[in-house]
VOMIKE-212403 format. One record per atom (N, C-alpha, C): residue number from 0; residue in three letters; atom name; x, y, z. Coordinates in nm, 4 decimals. Example, Ala and Ser with C-alpha at 12.3 -4.5 7.8 and 13.67 -1.06 7.14 Angstrom:
! VOMIKE-212403
PT   num   residuo   atomo         c1         c2         c3
PT     0       Ala       N     1.3190    -0.5690     0.7800
PT     0       Ala      CA     1.2300    -0.4500     0.7800
PT     0       Ala       C     1.3200    -0.3300     0.7800
PT     1       Ser       N     1.2850    -0.2250     0.7080
PT     1       Ser      CA     1.3670    -0.1060     0.7140
PT     1       Ser       C     1.2900     0.0030     0.7870
***
This chain:
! VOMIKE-212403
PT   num   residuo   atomo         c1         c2         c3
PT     0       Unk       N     1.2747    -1.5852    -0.0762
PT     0       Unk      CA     1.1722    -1.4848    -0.0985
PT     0       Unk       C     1.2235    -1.3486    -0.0527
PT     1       Unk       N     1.1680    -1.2668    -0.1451
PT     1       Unk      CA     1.2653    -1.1094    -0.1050
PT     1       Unk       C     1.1577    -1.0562    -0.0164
PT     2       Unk       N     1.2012    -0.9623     0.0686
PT     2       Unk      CA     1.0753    -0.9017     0.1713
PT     2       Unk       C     1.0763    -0.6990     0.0806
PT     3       Unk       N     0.9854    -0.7095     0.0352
PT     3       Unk      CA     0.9856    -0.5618     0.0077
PT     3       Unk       C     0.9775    -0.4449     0.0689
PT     4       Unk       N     1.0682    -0.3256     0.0156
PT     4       Unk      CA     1.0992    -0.2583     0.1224
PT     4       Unk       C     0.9790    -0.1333     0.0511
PT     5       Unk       N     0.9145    -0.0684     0.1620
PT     5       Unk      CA     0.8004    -0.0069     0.1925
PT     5       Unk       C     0.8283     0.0929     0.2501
PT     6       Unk       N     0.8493     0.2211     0.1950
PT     6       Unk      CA     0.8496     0.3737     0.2802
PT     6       Unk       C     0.7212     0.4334     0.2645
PT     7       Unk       N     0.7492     0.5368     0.3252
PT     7       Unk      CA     0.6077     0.6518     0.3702
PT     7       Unk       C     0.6345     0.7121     0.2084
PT     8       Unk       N     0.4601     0.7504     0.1657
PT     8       Unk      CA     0.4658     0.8171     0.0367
PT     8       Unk       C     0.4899     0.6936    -0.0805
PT     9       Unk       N     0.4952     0.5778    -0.0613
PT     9       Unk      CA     0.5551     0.4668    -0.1548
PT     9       Unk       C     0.3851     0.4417    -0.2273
PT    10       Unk       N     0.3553     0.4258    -0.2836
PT    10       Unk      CA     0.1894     0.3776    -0.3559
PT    10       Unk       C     0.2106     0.2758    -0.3937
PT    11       Unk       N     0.1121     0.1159    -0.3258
PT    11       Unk      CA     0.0856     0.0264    -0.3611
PT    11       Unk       C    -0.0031     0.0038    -0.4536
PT    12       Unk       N     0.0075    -0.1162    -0.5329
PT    12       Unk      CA    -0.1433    -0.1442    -0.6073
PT    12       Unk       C    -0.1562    -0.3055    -0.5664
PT    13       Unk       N    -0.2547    -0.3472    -0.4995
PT    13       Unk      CA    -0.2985    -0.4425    -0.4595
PT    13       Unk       C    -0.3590    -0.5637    -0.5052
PT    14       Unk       N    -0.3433    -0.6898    -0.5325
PT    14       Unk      CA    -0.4220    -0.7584    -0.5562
PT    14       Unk       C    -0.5400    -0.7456    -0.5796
PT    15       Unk       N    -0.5995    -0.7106    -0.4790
PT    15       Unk      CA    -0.7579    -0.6967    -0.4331
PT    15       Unk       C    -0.8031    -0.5916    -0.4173
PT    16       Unk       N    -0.9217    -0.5615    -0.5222
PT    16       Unk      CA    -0.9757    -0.4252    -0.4750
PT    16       Unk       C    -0.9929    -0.3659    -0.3731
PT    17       Unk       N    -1.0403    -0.2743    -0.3179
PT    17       Unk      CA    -1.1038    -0.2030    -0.2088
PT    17       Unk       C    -1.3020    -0.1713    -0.2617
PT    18       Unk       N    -1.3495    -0.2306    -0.1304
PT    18       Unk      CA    -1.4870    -0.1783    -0.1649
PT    18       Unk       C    -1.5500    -0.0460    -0.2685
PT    19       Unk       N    -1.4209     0.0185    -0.2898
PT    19       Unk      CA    -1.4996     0.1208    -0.3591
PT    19       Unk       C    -1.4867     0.1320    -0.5009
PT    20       Unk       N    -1.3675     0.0474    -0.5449
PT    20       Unk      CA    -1.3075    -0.0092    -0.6728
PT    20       Unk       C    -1.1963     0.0183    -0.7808
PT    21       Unk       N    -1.1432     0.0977    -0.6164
PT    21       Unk      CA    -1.0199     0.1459    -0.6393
PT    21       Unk       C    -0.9179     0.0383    -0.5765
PT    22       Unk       N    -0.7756     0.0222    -0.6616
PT    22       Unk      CA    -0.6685    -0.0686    -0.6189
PT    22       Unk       C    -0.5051    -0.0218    -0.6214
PT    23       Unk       N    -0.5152     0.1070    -0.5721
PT    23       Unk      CA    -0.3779     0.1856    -0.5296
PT    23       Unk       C    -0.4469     0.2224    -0.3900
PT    24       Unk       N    -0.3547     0.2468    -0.3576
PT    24       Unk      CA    -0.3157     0.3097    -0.1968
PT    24       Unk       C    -0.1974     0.3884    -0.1572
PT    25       Unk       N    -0.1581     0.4634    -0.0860
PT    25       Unk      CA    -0.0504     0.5319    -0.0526
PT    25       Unk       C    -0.0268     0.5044     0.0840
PT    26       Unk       N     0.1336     0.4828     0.1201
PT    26       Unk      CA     0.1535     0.4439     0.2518
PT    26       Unk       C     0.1657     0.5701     0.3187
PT    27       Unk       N     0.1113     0.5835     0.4323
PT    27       Unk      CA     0.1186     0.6824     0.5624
PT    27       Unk       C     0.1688     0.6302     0.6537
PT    28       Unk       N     0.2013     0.5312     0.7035
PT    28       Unk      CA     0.3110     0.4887     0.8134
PT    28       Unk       C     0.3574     0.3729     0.7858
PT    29       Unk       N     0.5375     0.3708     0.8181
PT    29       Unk      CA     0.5200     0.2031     0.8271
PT    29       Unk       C     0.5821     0.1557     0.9565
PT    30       Unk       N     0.6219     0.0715     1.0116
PT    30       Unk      CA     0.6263    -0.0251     1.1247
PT    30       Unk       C     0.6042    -0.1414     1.1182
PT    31       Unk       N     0.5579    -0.2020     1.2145
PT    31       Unk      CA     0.5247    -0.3612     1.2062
PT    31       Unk       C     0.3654    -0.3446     1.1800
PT    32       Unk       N     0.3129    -0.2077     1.1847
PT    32       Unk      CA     0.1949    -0.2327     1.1082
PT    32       Unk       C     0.1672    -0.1121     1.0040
PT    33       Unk       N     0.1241    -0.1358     0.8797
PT    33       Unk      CA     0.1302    -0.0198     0.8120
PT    33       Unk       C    -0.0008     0.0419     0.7961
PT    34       Unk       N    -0.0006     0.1543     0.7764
PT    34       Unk      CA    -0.1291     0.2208     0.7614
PT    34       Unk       C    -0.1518     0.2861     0.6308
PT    35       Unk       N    -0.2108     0.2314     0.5349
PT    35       Unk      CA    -0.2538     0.3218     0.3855
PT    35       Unk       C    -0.3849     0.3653     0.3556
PT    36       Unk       N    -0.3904     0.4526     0.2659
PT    36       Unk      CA    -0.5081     0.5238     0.2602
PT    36       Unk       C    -0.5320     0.5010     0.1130
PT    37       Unk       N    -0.6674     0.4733     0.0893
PT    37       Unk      CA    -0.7017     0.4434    -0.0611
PT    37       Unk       C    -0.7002     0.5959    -0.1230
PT    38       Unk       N    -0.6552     0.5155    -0.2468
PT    38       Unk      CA    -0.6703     0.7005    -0.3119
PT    38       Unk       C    -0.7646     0.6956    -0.3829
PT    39       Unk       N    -0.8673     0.6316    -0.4161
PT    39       Unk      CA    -1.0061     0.6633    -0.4588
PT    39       Unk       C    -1.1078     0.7049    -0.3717
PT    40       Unk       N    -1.1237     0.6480    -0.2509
PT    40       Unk      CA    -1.2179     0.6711    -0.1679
PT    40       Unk       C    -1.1671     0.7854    -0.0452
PT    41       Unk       N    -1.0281     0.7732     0.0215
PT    41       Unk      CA    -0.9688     0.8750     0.1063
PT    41       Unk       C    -1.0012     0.7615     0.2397
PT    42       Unk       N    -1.0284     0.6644     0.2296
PT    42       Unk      CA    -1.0370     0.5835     0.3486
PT    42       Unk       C    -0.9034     0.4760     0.4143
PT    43       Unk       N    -0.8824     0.5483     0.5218
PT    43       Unk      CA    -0.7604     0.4456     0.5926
PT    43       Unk       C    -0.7632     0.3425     0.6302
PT    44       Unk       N    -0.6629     0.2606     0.6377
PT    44       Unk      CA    -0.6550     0.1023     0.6636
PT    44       Unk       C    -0.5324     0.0872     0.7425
PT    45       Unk       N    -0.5566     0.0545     0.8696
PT    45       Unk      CA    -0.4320    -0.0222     0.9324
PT    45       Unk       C    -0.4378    -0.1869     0.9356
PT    46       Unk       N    -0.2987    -0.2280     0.8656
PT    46       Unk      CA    -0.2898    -0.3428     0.8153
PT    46       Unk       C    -0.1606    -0.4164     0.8707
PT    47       Unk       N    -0.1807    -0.5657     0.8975
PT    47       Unk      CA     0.0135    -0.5924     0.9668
PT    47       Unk       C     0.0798    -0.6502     0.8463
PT    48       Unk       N     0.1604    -0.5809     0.8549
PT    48       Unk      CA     0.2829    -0.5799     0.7715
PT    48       Unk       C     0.2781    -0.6900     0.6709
PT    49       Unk       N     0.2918    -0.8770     0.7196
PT    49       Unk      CA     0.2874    -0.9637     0.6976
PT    49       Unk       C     0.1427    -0.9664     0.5503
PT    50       Unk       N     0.0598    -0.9391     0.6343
PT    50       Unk      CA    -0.0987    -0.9899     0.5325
PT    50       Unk       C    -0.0500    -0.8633     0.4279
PT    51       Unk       N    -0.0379    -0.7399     0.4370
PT    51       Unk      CA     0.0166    -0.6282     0.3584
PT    51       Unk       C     0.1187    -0.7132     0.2338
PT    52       Unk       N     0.1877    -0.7845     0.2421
PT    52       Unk      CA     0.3216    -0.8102     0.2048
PT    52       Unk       C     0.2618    -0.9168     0.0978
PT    53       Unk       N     0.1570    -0.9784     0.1586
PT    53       Unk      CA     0.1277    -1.0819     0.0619
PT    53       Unk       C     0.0042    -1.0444    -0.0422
PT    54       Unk       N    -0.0633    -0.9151    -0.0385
PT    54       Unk      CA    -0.1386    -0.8805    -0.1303
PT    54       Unk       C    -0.1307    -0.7487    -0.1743
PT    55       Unk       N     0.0435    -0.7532    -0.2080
PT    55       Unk      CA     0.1171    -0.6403    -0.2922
PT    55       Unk       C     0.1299    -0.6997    -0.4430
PT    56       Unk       N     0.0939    -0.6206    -0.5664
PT    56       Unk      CA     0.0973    -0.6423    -0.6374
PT    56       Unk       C     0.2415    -0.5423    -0.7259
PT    57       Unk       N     0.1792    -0.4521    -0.6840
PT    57       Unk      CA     0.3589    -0.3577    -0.7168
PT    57       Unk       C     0.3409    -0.2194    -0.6769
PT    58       Unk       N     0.4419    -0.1657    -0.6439
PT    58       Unk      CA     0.5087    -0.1059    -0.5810
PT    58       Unk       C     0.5617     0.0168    -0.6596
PT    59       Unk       N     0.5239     0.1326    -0.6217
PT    59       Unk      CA     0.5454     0.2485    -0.6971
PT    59       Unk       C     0.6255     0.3615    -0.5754
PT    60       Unk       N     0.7391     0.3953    -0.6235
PT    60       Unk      CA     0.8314     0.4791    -0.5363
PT    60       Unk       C     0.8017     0.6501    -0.5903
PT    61       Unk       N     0.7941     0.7030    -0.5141
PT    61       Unk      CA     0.7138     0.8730    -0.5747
PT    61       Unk       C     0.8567     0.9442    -0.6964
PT    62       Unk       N     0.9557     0.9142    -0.6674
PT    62       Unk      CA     1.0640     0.9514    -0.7815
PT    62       Unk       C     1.0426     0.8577    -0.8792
PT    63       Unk       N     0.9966     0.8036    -0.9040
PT    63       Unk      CA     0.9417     0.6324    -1.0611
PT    63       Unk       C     0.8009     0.6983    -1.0877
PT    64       Unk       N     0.7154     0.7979    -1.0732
PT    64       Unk      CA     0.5995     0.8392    -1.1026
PT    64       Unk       C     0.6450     0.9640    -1.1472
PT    65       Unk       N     0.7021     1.0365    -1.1498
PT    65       Unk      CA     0.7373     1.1258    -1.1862
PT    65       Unk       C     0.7606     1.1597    -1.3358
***
């Protein structure tokens, strides 16, 4: 299993919605715990790494959006 690599500024899209019914996020920190912020609602989430890892759906690098 590959472990995905996750920088600051990287935008996830998640499995699972977020209460507000938005399913991207943008990373603001990473570490052993990451912290993203929905980009529909503007609400932060600190999350550990691990549970993060398993309800990544894909992975958007800010130079691939462009």
């Amino acid at each position: 299993m590959e472990i995905p690599q996750i920088h600051e500024g990287d935008i996830l899209s998640l499995k699972k919605k977020h209460p507000c019914g938005g399913d991207t996020f943008s990373v603001l920190r990473v570490g052993s715990d990451i912290r993203i912020v929905c980009r529909t609602c503007g609400r932060d989430l600190t999350l550990e790494r691990v549970k993060l890892e398993r309800r990544i759906k894909k992975i958007t690098h800010p130079a691939e959006e462009k």
